[in-house]
TILUM-227521 format. One record per atom (N, C-alpha, C): residue number from 1; residue in one letter; atom name; x, y, z. Coordinates in steps of 0.2 Angstrom, whole numbers, always signed. Example, Ala and Ser with C-alpha at 12.3 -4.5 7.8 and 13.67 -1.06 7.14 Angstrom:
BEGIN
<i = 1, aa = a, at = N, east = +66, north = -28, up = +39>;
<i = 1, aa = a, at = CA, east = +62, north = -22, up = +39>;
<i = 1, aa = a, at = C, east = +66, north = -16, up = +39>;
<i = 2, aa = s, at = N, east = +64, north = -11, up = +35>;
<i = 2, aa = s, at = CA, east = +68, north = -5, up = +36>;
<i = 2, aa = s, at = C, east = +64, north = +0, up = +39>;
//
This chain:
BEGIN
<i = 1, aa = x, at = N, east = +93, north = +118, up = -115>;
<i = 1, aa = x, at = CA, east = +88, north = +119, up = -110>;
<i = 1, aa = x, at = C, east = +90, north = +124, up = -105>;
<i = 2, aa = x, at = N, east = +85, north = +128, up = -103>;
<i = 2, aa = x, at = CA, east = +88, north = +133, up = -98>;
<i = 2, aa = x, at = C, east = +85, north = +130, up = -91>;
<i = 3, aa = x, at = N, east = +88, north = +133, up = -86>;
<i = 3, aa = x, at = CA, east = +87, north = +129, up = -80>;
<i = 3, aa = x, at = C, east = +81, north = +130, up = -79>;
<i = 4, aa = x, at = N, east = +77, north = +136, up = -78>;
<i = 4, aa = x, at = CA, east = +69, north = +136, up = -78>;
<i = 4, aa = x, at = C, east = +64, north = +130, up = -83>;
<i = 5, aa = x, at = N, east = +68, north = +128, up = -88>;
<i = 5, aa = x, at = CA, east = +64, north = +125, up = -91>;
<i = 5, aa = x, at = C, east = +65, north = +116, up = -89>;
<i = 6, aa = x, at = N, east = +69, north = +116, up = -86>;
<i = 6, aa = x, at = CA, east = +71, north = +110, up = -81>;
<i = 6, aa = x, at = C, east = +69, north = +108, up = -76>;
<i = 7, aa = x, at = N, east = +69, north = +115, up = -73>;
<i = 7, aa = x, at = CA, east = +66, north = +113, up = -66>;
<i = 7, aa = x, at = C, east = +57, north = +112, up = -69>;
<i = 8, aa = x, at = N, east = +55, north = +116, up = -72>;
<i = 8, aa = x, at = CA, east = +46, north = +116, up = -74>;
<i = 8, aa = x, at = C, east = +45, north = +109, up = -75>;
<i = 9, aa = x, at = N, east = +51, north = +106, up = -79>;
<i = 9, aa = x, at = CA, east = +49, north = +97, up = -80>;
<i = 9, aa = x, at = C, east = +50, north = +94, up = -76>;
<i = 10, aa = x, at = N, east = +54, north = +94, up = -72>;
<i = 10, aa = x, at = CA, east = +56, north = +91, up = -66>;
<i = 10, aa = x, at = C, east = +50, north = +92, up = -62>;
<i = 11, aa = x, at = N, east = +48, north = +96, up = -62>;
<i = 11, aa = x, at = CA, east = +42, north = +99, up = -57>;
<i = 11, aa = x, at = C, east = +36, north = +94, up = -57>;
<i = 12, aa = x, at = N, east = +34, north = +94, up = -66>;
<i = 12, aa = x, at = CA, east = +29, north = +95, up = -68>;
<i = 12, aa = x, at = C, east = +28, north = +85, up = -68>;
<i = 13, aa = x, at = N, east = +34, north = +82, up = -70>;
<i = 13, aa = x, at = CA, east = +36, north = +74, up = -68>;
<i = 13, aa = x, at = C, east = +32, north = +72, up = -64>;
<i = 14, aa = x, at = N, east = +37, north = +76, up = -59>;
<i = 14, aa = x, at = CA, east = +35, north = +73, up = -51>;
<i = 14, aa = x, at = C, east = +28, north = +75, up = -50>;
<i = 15, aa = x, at = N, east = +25, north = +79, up = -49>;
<i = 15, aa = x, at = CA, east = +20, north = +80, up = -50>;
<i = 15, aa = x, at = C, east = +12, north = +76, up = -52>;
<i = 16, aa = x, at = N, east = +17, north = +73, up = -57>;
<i = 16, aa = x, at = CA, east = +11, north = +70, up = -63>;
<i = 16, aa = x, at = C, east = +13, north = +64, up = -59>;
<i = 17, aa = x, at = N, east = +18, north = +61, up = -57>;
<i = 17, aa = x, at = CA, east = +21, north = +55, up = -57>;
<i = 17, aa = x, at = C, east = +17, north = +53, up = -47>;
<i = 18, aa = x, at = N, east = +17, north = +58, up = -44>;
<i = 18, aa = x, at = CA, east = +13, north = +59, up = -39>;
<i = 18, aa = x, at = C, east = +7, north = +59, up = -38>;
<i = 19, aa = x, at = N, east = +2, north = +61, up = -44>;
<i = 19, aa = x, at = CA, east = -3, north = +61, up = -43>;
<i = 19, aa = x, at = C, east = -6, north = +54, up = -48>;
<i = 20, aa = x, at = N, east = -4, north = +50, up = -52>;
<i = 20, aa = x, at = CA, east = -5, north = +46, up = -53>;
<i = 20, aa = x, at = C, east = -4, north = +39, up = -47>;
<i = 21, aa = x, at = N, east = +1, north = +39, up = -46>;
<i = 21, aa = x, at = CA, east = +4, north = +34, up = -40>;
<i = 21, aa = x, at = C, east = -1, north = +36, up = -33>;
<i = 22, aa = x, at = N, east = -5, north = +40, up = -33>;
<i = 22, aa = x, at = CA, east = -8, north = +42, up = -27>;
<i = 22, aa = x, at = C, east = -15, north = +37, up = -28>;
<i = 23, aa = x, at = N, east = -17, north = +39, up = -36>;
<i = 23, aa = x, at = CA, east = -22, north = +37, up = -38>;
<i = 23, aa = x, at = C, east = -23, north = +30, up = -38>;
<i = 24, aa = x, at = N, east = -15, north = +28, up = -40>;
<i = 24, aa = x, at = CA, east = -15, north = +20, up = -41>;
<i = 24, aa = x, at = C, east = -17, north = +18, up = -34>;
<i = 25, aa = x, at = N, east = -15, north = +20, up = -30>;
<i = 25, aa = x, at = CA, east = -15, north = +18, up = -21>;
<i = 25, aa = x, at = C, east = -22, north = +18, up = -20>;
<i = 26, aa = x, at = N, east = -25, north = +24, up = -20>;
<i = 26, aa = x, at = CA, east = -33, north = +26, up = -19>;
<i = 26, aa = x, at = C, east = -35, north = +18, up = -22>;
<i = 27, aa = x, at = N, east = -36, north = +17, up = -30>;
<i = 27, aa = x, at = CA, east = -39, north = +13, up = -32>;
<i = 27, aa = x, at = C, east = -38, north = +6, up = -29>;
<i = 28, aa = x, at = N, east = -33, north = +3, up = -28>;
<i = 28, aa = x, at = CA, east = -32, north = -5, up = -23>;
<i = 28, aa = x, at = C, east = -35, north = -2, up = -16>;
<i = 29, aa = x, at = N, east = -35, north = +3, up = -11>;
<i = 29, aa = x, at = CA, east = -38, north = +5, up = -8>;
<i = 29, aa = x, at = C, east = -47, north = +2, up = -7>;
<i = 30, aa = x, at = N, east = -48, north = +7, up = -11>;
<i = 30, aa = x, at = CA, east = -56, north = +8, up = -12>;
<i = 30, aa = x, at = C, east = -59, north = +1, up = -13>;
<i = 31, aa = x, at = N, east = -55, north = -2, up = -19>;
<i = 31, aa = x, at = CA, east = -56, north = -10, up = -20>;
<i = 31, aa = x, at = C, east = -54, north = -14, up = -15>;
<i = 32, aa = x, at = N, east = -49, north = -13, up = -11>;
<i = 32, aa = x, at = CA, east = -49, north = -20, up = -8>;
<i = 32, aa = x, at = C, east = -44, north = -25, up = -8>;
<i = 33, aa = x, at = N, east = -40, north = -25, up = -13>;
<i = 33, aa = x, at = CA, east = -38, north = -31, up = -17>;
<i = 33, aa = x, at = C, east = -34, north = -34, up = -10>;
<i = 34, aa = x, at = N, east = -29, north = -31, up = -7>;
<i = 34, aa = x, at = CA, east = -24, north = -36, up = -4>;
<i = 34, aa = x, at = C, east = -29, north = -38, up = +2>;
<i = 35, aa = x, at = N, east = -33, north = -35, up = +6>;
<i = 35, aa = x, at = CA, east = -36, north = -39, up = +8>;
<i = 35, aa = x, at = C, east = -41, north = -44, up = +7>;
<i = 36, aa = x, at = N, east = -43, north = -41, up = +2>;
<i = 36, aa = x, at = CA, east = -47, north = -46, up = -1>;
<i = 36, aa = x, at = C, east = -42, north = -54, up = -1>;
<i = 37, aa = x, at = N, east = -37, north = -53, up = -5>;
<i = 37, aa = x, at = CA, east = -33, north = -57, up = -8>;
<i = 37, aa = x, at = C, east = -29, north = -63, up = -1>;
<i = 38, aa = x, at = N, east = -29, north = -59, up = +4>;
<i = 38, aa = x, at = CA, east = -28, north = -63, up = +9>;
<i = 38, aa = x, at = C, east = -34, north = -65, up = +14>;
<i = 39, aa = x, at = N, east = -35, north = -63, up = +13>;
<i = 39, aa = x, at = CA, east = -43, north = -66, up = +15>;
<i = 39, aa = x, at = C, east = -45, north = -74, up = +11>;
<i = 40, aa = x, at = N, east = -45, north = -73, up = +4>;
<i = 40, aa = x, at = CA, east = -45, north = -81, up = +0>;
<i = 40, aa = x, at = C, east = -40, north = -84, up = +1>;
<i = 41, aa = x, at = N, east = -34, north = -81, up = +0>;
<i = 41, aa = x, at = CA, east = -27, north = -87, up = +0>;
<i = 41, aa = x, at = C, east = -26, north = -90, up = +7>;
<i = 42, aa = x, at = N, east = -31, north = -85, up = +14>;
<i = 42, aa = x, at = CA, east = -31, north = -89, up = +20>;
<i = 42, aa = x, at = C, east = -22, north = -86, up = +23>;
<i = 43, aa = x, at = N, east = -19, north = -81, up = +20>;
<i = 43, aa = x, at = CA, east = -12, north = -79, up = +20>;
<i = 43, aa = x, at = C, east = -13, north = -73, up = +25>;
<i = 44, aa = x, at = N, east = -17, north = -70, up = +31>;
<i = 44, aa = x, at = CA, east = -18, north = -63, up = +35>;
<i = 44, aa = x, at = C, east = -10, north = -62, up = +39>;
<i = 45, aa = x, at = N, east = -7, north = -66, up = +40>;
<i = 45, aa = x, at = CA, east = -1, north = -65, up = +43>;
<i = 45, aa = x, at = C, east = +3, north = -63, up = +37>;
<i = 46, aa = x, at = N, east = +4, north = -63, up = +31>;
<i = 46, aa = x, at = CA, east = +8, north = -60, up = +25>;
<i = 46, aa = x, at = C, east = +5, north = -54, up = +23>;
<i = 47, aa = x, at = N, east = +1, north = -51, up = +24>;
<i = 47, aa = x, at = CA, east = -2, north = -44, up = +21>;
<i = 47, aa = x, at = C, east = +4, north = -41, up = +20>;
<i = 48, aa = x, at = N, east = +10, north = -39, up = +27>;
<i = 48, aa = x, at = CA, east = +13, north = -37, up = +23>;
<i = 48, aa = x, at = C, east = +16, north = -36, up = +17>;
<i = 49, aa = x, at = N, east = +20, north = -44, up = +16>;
<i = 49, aa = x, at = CA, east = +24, north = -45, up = +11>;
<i = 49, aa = x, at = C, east = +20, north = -44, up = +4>;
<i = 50, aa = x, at = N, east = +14, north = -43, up = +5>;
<i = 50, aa = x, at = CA, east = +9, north = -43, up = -2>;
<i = 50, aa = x, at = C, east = +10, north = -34, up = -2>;
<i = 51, aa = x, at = N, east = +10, north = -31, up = +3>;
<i = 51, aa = x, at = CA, east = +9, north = -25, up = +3>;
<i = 51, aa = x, at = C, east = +16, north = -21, up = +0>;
<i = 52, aa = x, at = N, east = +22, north = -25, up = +2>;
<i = 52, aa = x, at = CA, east = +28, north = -22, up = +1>;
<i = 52, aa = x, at = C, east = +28, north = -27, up = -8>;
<i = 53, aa = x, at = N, east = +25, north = -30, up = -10>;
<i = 53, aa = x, at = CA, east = +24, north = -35, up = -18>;
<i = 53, aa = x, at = C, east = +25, north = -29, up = -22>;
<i = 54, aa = x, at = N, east = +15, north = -27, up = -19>;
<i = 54, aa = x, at = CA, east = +13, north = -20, up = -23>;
<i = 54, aa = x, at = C, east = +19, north = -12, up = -23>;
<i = 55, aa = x, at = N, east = +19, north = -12, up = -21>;
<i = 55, aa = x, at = CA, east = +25, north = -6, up = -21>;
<i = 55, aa = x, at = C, east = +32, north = -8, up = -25>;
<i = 56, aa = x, at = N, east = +34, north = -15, up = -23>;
<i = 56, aa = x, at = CA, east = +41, north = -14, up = -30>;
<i = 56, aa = x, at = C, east = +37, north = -14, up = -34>;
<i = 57, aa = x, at = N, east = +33, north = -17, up = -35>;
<i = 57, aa = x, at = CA, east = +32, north = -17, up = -42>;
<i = 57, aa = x, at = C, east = +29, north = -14, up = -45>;
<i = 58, aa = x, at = N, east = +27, north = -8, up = -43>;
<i = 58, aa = x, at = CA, east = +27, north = -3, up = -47>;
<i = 58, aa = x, at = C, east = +30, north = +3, up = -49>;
<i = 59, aa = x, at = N, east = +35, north = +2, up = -42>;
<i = 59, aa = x, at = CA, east = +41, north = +4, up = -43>;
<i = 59, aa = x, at = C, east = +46, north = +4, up = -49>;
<i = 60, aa = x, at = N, east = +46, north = -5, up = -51>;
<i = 60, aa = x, at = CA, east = +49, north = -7, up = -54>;
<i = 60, aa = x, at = C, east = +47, north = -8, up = -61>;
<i = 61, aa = x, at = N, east = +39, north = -6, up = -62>;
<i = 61, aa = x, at = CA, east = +34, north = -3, up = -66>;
<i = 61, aa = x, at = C, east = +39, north = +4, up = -71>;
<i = 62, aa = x, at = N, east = +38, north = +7, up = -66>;
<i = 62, aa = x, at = CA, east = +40, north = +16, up = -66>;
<i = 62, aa = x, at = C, east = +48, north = +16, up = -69>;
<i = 63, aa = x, at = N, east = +52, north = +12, up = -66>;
<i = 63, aa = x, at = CA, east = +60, north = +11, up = -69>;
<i = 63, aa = x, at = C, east = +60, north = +10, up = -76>;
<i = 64, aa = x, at = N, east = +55, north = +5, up = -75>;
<i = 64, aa = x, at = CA, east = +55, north = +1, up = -83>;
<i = 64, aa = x, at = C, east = +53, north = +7, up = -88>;
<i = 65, aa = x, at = N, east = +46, north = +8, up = -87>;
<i = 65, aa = x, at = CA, east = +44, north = +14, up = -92>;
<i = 65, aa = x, at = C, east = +48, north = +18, up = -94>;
<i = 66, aa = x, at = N, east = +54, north = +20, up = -89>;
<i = 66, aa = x, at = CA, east = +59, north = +27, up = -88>;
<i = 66, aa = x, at = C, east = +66, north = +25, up = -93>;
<i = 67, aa = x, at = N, east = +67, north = +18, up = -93>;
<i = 67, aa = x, at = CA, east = +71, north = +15, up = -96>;
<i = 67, aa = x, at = C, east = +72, north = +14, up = -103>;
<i = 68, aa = x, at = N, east = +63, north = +9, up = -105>;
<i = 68, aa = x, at = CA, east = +63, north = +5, up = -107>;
<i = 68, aa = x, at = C, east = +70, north = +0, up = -111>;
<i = 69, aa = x, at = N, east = +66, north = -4, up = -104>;
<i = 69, aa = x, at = CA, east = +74, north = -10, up = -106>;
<i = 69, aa = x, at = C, east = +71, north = -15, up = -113>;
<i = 70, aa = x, at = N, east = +75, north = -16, up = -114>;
<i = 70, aa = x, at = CA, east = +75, north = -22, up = -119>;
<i = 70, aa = x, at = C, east = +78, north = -31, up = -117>;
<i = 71, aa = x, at = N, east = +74, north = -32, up = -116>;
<i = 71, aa = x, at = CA, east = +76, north = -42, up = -113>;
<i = 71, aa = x, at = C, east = +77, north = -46, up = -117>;
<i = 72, aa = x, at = N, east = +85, north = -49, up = -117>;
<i = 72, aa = x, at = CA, east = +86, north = -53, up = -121>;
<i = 72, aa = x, at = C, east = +86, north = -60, up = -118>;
<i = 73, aa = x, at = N, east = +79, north = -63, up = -118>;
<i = 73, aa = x, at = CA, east = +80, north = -69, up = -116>;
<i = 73, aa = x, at = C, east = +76, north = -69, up = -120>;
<i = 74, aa = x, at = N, east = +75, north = -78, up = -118>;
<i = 74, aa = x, at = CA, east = +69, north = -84, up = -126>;
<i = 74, aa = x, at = C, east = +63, north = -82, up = -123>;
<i = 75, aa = x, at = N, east = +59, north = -81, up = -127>;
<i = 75, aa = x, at = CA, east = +51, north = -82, up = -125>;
<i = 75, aa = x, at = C, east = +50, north = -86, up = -120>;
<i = 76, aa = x, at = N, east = +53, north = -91, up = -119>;
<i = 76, aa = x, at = CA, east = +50, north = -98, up = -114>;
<i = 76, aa = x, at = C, east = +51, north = -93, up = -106>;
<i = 77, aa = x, at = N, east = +54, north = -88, up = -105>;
<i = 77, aa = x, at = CA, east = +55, north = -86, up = -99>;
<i = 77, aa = x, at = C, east = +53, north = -80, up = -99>;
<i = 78, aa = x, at = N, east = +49, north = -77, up = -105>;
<i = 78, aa = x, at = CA, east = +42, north = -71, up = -106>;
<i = 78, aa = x, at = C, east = +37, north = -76, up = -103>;
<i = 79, aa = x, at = N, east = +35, north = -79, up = -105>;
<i = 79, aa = x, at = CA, east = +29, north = -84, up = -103>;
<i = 79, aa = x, at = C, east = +26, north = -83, up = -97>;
<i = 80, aa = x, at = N, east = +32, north = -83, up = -91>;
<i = 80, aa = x, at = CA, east = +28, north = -81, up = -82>;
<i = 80, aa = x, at = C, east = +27, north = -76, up = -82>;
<i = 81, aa = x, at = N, east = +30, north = -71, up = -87>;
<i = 81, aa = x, at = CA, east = +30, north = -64, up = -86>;
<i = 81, aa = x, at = C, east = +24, north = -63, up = -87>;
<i = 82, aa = x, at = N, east = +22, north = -65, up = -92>;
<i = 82, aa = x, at = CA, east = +18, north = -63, up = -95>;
<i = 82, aa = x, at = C, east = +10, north = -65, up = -92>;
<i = 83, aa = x, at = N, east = +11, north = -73, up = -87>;
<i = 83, aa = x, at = CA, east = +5, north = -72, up = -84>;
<i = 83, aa = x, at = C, east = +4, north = -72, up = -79>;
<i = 84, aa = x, at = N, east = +10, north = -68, up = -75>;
<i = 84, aa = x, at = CA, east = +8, north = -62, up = -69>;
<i = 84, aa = x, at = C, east = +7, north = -57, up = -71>;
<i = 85, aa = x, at = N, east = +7, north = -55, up = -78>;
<i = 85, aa = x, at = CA, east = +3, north = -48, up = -79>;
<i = 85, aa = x, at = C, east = -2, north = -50, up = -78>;
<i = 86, aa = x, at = N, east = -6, north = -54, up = -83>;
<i = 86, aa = x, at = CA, east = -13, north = -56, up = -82>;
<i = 86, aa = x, at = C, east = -15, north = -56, up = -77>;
<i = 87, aa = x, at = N, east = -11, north = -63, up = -73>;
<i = 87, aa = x, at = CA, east = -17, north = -61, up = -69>;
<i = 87, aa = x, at = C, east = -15, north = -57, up = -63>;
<i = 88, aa = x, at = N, east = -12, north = -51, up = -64>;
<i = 88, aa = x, at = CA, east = -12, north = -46, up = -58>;
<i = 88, aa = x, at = C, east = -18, north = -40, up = -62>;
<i = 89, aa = x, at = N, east = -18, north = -40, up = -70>;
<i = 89, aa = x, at = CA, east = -24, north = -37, up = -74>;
<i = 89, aa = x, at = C, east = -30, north = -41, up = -72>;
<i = 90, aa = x, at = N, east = -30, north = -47, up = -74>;
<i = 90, aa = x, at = CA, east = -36, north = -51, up = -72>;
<i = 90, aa = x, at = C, east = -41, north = -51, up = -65>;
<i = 91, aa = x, at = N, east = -35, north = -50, up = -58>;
<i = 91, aa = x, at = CA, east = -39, north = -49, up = -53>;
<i = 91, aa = x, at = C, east = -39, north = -41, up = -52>;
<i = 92, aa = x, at = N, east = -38, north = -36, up = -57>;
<i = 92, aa = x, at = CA, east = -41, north = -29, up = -56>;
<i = 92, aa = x, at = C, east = -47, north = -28, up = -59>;
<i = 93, aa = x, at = N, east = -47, north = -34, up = -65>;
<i = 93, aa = x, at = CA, east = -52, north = -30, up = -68>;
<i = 93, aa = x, at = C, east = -59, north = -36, up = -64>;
<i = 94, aa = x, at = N, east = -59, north = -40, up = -62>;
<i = 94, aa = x, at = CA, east = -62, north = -44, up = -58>;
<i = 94, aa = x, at = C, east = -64, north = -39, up = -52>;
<i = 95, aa = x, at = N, east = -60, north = -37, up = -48>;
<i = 95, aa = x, at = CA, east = -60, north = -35, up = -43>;
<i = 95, aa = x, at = C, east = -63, north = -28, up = -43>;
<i = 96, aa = x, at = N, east = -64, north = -25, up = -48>;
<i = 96, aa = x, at = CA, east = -68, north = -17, up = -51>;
<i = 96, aa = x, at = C, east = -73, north = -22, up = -53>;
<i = 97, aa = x, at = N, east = -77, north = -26, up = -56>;
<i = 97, aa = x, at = CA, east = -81, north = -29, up = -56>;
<i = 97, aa = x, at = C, east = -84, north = -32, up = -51>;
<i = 98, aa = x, at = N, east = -84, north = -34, up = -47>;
<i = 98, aa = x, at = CA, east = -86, north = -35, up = -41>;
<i = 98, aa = x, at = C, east = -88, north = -29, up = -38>;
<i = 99, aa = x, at = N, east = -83, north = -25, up = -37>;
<i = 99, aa = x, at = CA, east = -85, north = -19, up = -35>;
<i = 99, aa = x, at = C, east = -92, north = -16, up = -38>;
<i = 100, aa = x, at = N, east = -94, north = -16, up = -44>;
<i = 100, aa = x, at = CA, east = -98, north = -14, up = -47>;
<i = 100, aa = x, at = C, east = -104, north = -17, up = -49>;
<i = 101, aa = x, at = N, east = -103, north = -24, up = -46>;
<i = 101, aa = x, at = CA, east = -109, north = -30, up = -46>;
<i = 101, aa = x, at = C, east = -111, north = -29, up = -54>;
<i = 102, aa = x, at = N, east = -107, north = -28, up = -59>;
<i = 102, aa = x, at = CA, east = -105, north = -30, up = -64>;
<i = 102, aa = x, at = C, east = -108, north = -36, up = -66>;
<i = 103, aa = x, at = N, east = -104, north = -42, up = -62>;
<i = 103, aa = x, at = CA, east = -105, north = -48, up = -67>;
<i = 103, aa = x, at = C, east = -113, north = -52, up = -65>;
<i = 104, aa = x, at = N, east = -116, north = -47, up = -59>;
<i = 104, aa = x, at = CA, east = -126, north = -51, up = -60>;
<i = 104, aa = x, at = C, east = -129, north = -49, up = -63>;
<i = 105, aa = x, at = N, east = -126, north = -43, up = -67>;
<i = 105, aa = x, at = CA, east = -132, north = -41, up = -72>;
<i = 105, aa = x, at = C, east = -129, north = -42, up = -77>;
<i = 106, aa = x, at = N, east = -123, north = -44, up = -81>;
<i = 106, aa = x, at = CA, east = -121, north = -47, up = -88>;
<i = 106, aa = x, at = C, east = -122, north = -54, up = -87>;
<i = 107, aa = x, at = N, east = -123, north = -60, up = -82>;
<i = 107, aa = x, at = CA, east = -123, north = -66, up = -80>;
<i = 107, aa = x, at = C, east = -132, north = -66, up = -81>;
<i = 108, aa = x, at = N, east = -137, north = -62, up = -80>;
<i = 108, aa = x, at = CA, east = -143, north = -62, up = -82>;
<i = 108, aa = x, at = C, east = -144, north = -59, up = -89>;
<i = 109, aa = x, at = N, east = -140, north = -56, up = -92>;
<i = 109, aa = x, at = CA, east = -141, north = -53, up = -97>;
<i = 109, aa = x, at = C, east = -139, north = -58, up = -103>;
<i = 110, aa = x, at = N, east = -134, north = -63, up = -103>;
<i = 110, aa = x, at = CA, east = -133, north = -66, up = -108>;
<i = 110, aa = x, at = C, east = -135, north = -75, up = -105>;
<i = 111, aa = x, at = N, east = -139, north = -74, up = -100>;
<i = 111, aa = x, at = CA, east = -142, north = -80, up = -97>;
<i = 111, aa = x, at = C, east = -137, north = -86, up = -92>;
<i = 112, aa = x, at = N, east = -132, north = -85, up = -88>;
<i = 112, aa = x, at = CA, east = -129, north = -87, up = -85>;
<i = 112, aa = x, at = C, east = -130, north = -86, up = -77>;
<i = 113, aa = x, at = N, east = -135, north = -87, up = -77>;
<i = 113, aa = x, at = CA, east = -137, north = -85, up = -68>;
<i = 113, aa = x, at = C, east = -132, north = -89, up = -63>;
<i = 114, aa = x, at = N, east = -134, north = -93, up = -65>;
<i = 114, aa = x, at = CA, east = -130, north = -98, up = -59>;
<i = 114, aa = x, at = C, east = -124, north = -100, up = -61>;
<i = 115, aa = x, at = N, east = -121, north = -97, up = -67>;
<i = 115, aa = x, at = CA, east = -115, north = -100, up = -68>;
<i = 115, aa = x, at = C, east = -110, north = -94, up = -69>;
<i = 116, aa = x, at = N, east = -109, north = -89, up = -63>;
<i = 116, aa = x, at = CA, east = -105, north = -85, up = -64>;
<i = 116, aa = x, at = C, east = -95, north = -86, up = -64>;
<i = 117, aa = x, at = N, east = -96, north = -90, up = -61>;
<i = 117, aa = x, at = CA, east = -87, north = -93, up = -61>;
<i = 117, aa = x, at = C, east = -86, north = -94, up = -67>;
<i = 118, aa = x, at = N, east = -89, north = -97, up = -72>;
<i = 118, aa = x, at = CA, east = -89, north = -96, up = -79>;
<i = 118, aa = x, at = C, east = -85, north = -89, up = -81>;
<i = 119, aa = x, at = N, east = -90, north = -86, up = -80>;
<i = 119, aa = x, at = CA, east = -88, north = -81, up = -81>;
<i = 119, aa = x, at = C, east = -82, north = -75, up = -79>;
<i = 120, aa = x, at = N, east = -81, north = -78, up = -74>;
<i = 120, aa = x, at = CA, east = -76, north = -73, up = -67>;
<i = 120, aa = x, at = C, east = -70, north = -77, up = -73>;
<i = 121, aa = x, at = N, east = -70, north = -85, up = -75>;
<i = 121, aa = x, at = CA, east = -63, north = -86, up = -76>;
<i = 121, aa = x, at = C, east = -63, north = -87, up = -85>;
<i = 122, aa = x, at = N, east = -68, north = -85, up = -87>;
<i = 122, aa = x, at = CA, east = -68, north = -82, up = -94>;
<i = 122, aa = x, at = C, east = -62, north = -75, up = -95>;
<i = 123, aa = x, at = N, east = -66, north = -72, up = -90>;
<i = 123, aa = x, at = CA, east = -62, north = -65, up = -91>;
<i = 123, aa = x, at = C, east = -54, north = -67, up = -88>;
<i = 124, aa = x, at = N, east = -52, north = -69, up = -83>;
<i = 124, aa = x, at = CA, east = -45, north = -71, up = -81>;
<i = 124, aa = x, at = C, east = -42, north = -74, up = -87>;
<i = 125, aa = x, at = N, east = -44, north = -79, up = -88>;
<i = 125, aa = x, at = CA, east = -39, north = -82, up = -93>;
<i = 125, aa = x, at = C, east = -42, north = -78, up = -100>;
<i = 126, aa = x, at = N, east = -43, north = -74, up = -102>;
<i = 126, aa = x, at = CA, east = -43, north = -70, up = -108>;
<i = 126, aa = x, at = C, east = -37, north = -65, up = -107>;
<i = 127, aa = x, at = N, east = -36, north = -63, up = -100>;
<i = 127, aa = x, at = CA, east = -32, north = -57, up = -98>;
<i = 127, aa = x, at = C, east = -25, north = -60, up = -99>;
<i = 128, aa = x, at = N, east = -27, north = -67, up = -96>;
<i = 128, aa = x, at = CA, east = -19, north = -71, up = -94>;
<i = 128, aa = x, at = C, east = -19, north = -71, up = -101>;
<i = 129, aa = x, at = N, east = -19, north = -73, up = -107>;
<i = 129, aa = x, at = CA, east = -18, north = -76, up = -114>;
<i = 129, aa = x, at = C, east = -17, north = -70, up = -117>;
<i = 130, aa = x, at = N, east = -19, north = -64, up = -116>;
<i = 130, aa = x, at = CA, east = -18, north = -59, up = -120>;
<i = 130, aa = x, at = C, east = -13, north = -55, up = -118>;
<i = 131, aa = x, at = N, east = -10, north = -56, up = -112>;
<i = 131, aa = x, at = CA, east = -4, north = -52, up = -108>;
<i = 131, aa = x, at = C, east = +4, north = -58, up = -111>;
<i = 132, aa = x, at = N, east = +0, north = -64, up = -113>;
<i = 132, aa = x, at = CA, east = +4, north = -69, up = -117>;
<i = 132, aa = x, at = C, east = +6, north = -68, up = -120>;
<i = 133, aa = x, at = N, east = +1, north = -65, up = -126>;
<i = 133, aa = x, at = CA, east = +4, north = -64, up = -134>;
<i = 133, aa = x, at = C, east = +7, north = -58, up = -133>;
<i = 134, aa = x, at = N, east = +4, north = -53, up = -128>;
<i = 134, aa = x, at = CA, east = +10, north = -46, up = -129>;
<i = 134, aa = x, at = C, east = +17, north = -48, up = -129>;
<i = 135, aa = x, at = N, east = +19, north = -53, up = -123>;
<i = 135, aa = x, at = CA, east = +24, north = -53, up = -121>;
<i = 135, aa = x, at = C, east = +28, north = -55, up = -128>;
<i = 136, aa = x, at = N, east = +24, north = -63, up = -130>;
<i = 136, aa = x, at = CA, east = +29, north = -66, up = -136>;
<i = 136, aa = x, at = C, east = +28, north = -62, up = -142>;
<i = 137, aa = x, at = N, east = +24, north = -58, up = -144>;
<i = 137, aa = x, at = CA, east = +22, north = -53, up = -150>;
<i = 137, aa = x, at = C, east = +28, north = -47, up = -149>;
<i = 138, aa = x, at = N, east = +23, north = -43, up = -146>;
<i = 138, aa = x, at = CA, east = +24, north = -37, up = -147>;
<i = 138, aa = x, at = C, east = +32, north = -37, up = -143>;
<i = 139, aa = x, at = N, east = +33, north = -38, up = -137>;
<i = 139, aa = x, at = CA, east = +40, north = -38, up = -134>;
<i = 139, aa = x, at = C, east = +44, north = -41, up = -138>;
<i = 140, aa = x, at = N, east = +44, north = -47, up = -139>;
<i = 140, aa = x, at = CA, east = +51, north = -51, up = -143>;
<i = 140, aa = x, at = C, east = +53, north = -48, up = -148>;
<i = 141, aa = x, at = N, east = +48, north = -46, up = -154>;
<i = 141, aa = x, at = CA, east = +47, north = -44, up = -157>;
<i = 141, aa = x, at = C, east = +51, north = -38, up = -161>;
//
């Protein structure tokens, strides 16, 4: 590889790598989520720590993907992993649903008016159980 063509990648990395992780920010932004999330949990004096949470970990997101490590430990200790993914996927896609007042008109549409927590933790725990089986399937595997 010639340096020119190094530096273009290196350029072009950072770049992508920047305008994604801006995007990411924008998006919990525009949602809400850590405030929201200290708002229910009654937690407003830890904002930080939730705020410095979100940053390793997707820090440690970005290591991984650049790595990809391989974890040799027993499924029994994929299992948390697995449903912190969930439910850190779980409360975004809840949380972009809300935003989009999504679940009163599928809650009217398949007739659940008044029982939308049904629903909010239908979705949760499909998220949690599916981040499950990646972990034990597709990872261990």
């Amino acid at each position: 590889m010639t340096t020119i063509n190094i530096l273009a990648v290196s350029f072009f990395g950072f770049a992508s790598g920047l305008a994604v992780g801006s995007g990411f920010v924008a998006f919990l932004t525009v949602l809400g989520i850590i405030p929201r999330l200290t708002q229910l949990t009654k937690t407003m004096k830890m904002i930080q720590q939730y705020e410095w949470a979100v940053v390793l970990g997707a820090l440690t997101g970005v290591f991984a993907s650049l790595r990809d490590p391989v974890l040799h430990i027993s499924p029994f200790f994929l299992i948390p992993l697995g449903i912190t993914g969930g439910v850190f996927v779980g409360m975004l896609a809840a949380a972009l649903t809300e935003v989009l007042n999504v679940l009163p008109i599928l809650a009217k549409r398949i007739r659940l008016d008044g029982e939308i927590v049904i629903l909010i933790m239908a979705i949760v725990l499909g998220k949690i159980f599916g981040s499950i089986f990646q972990w034990l399937y597709f990872v261990h595997h």
